[in-house]
C-alpha positions in Angstrom: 40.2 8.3 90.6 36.6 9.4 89.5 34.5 7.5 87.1 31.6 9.2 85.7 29.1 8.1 83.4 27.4 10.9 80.8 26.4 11.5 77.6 29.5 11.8 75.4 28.5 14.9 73.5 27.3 16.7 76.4 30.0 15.9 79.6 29.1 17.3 82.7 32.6 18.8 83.4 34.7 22.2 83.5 36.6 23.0 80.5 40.1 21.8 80.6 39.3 19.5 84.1 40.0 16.2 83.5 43.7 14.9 83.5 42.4 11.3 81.7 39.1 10.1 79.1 38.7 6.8 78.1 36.5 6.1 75.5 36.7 2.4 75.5 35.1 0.7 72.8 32.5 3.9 72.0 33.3 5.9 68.6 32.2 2.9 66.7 28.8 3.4 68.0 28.3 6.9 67.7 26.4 8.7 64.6 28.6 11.9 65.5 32.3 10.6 66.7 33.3 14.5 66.2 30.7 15.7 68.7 32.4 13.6 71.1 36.2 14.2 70.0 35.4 18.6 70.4 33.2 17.8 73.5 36.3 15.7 75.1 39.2 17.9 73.8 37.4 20.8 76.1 37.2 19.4 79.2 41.4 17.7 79.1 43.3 19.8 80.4 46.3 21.7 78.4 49.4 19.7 78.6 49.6 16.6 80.1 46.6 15.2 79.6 45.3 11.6 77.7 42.6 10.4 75.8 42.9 6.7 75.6 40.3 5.1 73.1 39.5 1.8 71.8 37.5 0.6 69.3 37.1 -2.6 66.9 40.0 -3.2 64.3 37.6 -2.9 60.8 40.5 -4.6 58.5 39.5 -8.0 60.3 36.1 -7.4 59.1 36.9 -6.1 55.2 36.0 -9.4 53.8 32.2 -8.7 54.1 30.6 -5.6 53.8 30.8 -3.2 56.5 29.7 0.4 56.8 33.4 2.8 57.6 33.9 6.0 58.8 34.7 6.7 54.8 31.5 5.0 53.3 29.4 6.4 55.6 30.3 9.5 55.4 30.5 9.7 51.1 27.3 7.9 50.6 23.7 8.4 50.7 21.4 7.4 53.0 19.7 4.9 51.0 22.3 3.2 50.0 23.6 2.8 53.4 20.8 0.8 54.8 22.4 -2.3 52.4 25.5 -2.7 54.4 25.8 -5.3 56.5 27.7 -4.1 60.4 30.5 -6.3 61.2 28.1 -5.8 64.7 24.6 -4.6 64.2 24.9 -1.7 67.1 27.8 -0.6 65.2 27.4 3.1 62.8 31.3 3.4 62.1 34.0 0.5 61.7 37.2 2.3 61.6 40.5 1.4 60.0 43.6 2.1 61.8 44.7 5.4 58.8 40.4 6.4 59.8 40.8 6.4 63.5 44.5 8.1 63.2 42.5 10.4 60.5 39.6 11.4 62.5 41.6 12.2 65.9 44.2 14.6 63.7 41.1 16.2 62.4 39.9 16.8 65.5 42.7 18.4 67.4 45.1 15.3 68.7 48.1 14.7 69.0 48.9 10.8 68.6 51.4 9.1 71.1 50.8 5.5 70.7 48.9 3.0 68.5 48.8 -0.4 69.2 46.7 -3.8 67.9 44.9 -5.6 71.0 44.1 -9.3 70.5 44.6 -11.7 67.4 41.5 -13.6 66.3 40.8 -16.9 65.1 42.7 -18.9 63.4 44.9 -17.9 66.9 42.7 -18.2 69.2 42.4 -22.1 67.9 46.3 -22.1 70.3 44.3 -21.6 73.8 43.0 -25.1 72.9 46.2 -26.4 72.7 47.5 -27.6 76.9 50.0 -24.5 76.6 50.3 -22.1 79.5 49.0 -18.9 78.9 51.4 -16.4 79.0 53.3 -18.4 76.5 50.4 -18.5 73.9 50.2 -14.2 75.3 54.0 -14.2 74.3 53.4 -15.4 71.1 50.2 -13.4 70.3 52.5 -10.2 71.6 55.7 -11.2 69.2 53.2 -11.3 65.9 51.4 -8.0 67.2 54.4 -6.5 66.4 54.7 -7.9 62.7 52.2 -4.8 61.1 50.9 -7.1 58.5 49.3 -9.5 60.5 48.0 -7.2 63.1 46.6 -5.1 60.7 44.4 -8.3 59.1 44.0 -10.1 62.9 43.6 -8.0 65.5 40.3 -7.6 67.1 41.1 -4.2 68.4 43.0 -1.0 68.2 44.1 1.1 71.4 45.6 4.4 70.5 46.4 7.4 73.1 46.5 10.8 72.4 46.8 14.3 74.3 45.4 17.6 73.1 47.5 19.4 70.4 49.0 22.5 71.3 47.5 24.6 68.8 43.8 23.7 69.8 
């Protein structure tokens, strides 16, 4: 396995040359996520190929103000500046239907979508003299209940390949 570290919009790669991208925890910061979505899309290769992305779950921060893929890109500048970033390095904080959105736009096919990590009031549980993998067991069981991993979650993971007609 390589790793290689690059600028997102401008990857130092042969079109269709990479068999797996990971863009872990990166479209949230980026001004651009399409530059990087086209950019990526060239370089996997046809077929069996992955993109696996993660990024912050914005429903968990709804309840205050925070600047979407949506808002951001319907409203003016101006008016932008007022919203408060559920983290300050953060341009885009995507729901799960704006992720799924942006990477159909974009040419992807989506194979799997999961919620990554319930927050607080759950996390209270690790204080509690429980092993572990029985508090992960329990986190995993109400991952699965849409509802609360929609409002909970921390994090969404979603993979996806190139669509055929790209």
């Amino acid at each position: 396995m390589d790793f290689l570290v690059a600028n997102a919009e401008y990857l130092p790669l042969k079109s269709e040359s990479a068999n797996c991208i990971i863009l872990g925890e990166l479209l949230e910061h980026l001004s651009e996520p399409d530059k990087v979505l086209i950019e990526v899309r060239r370089v996997l290769k046809a077929g069996a190929s992955f993109l696996i992305i993660s990024t912050p779950n914005a429903e968990r921060f709804r309840k205050t103000k925070t600047r979407t893929y949506t808002d951001t890109c319907l409203m003016p500048k101006n008016k932008l500046d007022k919203f408060k970033f559920g983290a300050n390095t953060h341009v885009f904080e995507f729901t799960k239907e704006e992720l799924l959105s942006l990477l159909s736009k974009n040419h992807y096919e989506i194979l799997y979508f999961t919620y990554l990590w319930l927050v607080p009031p759950f996390s209270l549980l690790y204080k509690i003299p429980l092993p572990s993998r029985f508090i992960r067991r329990i986190e995993t069981m109400l991952l699965n209940v849409p509802a609360i991993a929609q409002k909970l979650s921390s994090d969404m993971i979603c993979v996806v390949t190139r669509s055929s007609f790209s």
